[in-house]
VOGU-3710 file (C-alpha; in Angstrom, 3 decimals, decimal comma):
1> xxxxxxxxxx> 103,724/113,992/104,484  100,991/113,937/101,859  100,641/112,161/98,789  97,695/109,684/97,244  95,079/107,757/98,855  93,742/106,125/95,979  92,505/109,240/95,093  90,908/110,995/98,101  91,785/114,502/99,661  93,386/113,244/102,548
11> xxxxxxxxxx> 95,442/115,835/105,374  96,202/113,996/108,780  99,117/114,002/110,458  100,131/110,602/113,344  102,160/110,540/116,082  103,382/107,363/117,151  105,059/106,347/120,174  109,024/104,814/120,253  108,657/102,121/122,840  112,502/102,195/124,788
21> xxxxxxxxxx> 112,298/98,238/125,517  111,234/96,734/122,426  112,306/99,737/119,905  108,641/99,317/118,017  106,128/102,010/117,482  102,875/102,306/119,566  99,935/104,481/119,098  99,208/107,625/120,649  95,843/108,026/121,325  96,369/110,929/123,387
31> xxxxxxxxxx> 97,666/113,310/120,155  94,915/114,602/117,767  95,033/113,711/113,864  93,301/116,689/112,264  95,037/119,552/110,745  93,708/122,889/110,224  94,310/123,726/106,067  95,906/127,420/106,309  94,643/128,511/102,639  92,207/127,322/100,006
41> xxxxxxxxxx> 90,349/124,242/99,421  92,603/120,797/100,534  92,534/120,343/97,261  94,841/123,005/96,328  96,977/122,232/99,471  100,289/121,210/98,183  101,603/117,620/97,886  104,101/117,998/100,860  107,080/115,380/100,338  110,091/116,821/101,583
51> xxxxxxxxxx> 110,689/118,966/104,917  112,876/118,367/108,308  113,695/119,489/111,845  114,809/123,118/112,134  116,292/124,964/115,267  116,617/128,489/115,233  119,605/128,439/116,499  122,942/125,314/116,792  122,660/126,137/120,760  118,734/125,834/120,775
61> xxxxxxxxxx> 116,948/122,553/122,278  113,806/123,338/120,329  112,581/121,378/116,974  110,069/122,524/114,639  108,347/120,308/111,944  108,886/121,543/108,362  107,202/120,221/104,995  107,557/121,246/101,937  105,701/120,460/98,444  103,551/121,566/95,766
71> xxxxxxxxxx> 100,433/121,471/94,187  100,295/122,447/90,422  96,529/122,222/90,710  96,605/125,055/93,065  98,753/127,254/90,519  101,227/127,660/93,093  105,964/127,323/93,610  106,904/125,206/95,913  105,270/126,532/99,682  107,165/125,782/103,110
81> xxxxxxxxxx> 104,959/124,923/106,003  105,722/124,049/110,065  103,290/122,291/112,287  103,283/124,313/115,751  99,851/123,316/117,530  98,582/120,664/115,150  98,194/123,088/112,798  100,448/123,934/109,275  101,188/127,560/109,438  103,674/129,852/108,508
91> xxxxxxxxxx> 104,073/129,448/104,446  106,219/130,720/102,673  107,265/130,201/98,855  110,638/128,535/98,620  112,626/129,964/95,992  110,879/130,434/92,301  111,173/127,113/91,051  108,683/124,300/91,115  109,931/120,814/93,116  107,856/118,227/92,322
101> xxxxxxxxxx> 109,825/115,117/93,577  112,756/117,276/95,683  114,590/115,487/98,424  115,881/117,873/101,374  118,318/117,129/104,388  118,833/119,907/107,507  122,406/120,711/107,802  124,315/123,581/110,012  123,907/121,511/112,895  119,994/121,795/112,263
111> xxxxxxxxxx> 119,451/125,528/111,617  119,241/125,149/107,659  116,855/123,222/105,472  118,632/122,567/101,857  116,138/121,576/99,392  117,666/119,889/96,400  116,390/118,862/92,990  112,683/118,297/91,532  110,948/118,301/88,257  109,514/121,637/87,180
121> xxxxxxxxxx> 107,024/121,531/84,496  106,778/125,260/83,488  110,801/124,705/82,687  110,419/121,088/81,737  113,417/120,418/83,375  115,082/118,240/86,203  116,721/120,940/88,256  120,343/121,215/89,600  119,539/123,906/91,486  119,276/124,040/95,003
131> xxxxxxxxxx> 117,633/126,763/97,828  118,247/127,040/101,905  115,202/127,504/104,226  116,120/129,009/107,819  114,075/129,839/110,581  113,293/133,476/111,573  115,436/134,400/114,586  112,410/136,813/115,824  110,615/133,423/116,537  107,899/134,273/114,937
141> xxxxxxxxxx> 107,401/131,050/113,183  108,457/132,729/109,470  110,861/131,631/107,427  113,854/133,291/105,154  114,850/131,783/102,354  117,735/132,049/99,926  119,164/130,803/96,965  122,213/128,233/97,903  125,541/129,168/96,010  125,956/127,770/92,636
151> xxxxxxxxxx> 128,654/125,799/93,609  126,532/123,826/95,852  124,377/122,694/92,700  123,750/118,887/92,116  126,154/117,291/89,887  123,118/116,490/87,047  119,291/117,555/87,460  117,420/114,771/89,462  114,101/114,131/91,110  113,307/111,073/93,120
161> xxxxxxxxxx> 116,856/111,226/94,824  117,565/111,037/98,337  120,079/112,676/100,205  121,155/112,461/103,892  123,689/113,961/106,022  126,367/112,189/107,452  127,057/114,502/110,633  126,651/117,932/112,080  129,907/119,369/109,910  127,657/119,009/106,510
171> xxxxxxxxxx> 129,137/115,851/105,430  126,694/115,199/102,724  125,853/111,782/100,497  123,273/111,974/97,630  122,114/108,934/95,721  119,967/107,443/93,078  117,096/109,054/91,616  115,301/109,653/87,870  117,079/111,308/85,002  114,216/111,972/82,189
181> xxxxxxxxxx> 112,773/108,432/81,324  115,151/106,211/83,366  116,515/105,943/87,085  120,827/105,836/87,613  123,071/104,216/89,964  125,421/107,097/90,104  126,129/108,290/93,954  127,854/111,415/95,041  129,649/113,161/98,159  130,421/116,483/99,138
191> xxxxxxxxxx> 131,591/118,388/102,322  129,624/121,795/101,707  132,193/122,962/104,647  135,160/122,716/102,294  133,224/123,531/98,943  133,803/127,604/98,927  134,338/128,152/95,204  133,427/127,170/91,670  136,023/124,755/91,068  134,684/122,265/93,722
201> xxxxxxxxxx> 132,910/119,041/92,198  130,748/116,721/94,254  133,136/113,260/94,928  131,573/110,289/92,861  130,881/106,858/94,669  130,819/103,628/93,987  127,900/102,937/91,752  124,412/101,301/93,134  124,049/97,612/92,574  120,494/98,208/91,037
211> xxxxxxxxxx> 119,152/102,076/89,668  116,716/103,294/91,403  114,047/106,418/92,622  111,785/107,278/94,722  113,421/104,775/97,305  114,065/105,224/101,164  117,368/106,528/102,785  119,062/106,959/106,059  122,573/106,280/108,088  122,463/104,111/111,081
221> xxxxxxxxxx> 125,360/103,961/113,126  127,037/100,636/115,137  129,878/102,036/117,504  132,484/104,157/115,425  130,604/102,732/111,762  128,320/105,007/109,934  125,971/102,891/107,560  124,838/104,213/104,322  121,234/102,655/103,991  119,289/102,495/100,652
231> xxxxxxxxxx> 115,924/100,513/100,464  113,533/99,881/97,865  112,688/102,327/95,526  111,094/102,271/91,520  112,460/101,080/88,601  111,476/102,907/84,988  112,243/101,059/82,319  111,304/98,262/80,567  108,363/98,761/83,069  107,560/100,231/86,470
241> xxxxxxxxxx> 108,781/97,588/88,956  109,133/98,146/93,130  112,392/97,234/94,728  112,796/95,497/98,142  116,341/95,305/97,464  118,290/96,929/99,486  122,250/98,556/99,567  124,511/99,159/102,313  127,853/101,552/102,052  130,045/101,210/105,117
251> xxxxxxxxxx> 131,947/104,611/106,468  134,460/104,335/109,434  136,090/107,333/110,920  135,021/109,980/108,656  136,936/107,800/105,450  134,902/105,504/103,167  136,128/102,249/103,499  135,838/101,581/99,735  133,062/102,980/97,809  131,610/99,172/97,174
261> xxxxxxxxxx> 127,558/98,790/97,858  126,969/95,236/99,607  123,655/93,482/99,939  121,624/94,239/102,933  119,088/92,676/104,058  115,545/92,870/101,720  112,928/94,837/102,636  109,627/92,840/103,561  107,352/94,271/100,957  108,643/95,894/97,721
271> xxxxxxxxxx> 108,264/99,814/98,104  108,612/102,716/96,990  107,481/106,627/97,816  107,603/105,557/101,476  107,884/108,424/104,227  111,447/107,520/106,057  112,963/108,679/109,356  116,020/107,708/111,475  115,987/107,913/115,486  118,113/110,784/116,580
281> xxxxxxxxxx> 120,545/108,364/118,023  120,597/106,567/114,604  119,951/103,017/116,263  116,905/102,211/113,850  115,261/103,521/110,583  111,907/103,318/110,187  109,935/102,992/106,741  106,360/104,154/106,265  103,698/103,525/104,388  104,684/104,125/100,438
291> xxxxxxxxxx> 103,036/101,626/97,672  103,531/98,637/96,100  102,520/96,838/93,158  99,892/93,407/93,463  99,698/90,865/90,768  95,900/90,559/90,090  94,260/88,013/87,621  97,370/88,419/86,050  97,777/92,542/85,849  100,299/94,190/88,612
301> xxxxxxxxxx> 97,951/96,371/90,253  99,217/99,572/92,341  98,636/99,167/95,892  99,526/101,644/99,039  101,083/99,936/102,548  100,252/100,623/106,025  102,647/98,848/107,376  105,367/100,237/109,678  108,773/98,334/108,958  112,119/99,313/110,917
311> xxxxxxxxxx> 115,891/98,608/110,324  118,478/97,905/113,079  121,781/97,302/112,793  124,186/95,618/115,732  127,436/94,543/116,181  128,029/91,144/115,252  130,638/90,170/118,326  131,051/86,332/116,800  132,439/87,655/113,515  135,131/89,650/114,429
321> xxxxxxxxxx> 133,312/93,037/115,068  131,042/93,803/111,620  127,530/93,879/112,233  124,112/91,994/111,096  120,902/94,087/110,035  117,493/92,584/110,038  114,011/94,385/109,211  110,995/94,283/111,725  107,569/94,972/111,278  105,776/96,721/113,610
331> xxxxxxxxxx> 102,198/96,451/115,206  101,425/99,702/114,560  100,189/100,938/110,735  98,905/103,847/109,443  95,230/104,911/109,566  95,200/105,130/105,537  97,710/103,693/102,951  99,727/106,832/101,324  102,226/106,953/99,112  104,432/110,270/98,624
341> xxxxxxxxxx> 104,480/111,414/102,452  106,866/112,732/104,692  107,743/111,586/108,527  110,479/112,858/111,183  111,768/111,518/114,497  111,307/114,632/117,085  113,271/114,573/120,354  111,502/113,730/123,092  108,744/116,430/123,978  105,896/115,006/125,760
351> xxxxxxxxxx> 105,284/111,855/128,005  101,997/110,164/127,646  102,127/108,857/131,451  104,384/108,951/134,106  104,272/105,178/134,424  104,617/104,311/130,673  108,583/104,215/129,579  108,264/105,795/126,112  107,247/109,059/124,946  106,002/110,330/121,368
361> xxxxxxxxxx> 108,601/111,136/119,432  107,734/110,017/115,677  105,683/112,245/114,015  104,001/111,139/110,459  102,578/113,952/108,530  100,574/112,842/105,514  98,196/114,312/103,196  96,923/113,609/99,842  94,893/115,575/97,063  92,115/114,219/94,106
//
């Protein structure tokens, strides 16, 4: 959810539609796409890049959007938002640091948003802290947050990172991102289930093929074989180059296999500060918008996508049971090209027509400041 548009104040959120046959994205002309501003001027509305689905309970069956961001133009900490009725409401401040640049993943079988890492500029630093975000059990839309334990700090200060969860028992993998001037390859576990005290350390990985932040993350899953996705991103130095590269780190039965990235297969269109979201059943994982760089009378010249591009993964029955992965583009795009946005998969919630065999379940929320 929001970012830049070349500039422009831009707040909108999409909902697209995930088709059951064809596993592409249609439109949903039936949802509305403006969204009422809850404070100020949009642009002081915070650059929202980080959020999830919360429940307020493990047991409960309903999902609320959350977003997260900031907006140093609007002198304000990071502020927590949902989207009930097209319409953000509910802020809160999370925590007392600034996240430009955080990366968040739900955990406690959806009931707790942890939101990790950031830059903050009034402490110059890339933070290892980390705060939780829960929904208030009087369901009145508020939040409570709290500072996570220390142990459950990032191993160094990043921003640009992404982390997922691997399942419902806080199996946790956190990878990539920007250290000061320059992006690492370094990748991390940790089981926040068994990490109680002080002495715990997050479990290193195999290192990335190719450094990287601000790229795309998610875990598909073929039968009993969780796949570690990692597409595209930015790298720093000598210059600022997009990725379309992308890794793949294999997990089967709850053990790493080995902790070696291999190849998968390249993204269409070099990208980076795409929104990303994985179906709930983790079949496909679908990339969003983000920008690019075009080569014009000689200059690379910053560009943002509309495209819609998904991943899907299958077993590969001929070679012994792996699996083969292969990138589609959908029909659908985006009414604008933004960069630094944020997009979730809801459950199913409402069918546009009672002869149609999809409902909207993919919600985009984007949003941009000058």
């Amino acid at each position: 959810m929001n970012g830049s548009n070349d500039g422009k104040a831009v707040l909108q959120s999409e909902v697209f539609s995930l088709s059951n046959e064809t596993g592409n994205l249609l439109p949903c002309p039936s949802v509305g796409n403006d969204i009422s501003v809850p404070h100020g001027p949009l642009e002081q509305f915070p650059k929202l890049s980080f959020g999830g689905l919360l429940k307020e309970t493990e047991a409960g069956d309903t999902y609320v959007p959350i977003a997260c961001g900031h907006n140093q133009a609007g002198g304000s900490k990071t502020l927590c938002f949902h989207l009930l009725a097209n319409s953000f409401s509910g802020f809160t401040q999370l925590g007392s640091m600034i996240r430009i640049d955080a990366a968040s993943v739900v955990i406690n079988n959806g009931t707790t948003l942890w939101a990790t890492g950031g830059w903050d500029p009034e402490l110059y630093q890339f933070l290892e802290r980390t705060d939780l975000l829960t929904l208030n059990s009087s369901g009145d839309g508020g939040f409570s947050v709290t500072s996570a334990p220390p142990f459950w700090n990032l191993p160094i200060g990043l921003a640009g990172h992404c982390i997922e969860v691997l399942d419902g028992n806080n199996r946790v993998v956190l990878v990539g991102g920007q250290v000061m001037s320059d992006v690492i390859t370094n990748a991390w576990t940790i089981d926040l289930d068994n990490k109680t005290d002080n002495d715990g350390v997050w479990n290193g990985l195999g290192a990335l093929r190719a450094g990287r932040c601000y790229h795309m993350c998610g875990v598909l899953e073929v039968h009993s074989t969780k796949i570690l996705v990692v597409a595209g991103g930015l790298v720093l130095s000598p210059t600022e180059t997009p990725l379309n590269s992308v890794e793949l780190l294999e997990i089967r039965h709850q053990d790493w296999v080995d902790t070696v990235w291999i190849d998968g297969p390249s993204l269409p269109v070099a990208l980076y500060e795409a929104a990303s979201a994985t179906t709930l059943d983790r079949s496909r994982l679908f990339i969003v918008g983000g920008q690019s760089h075009l080569t014009s009378s000689g200059q690379s010249v910053k560009h943002l996508s509309k495209f819609v591009f998904h991943l899907q993964c299958q077993e590969d029955v001929s070679s012994g049971g792996s699996y083969s992965c292969e990138w589609a583009k959908n029909d659908v795009e985006q009414q604008r090209g933004v960069s630094e946005q944020f997009a979730t998969v809801l459950p199913p919630f409402s069918s546009l027509d009672t002869s149609s065999n999809y409902v909207c379940n993919l919600v985009h929320l984007i949003g941009s400041r000058a």
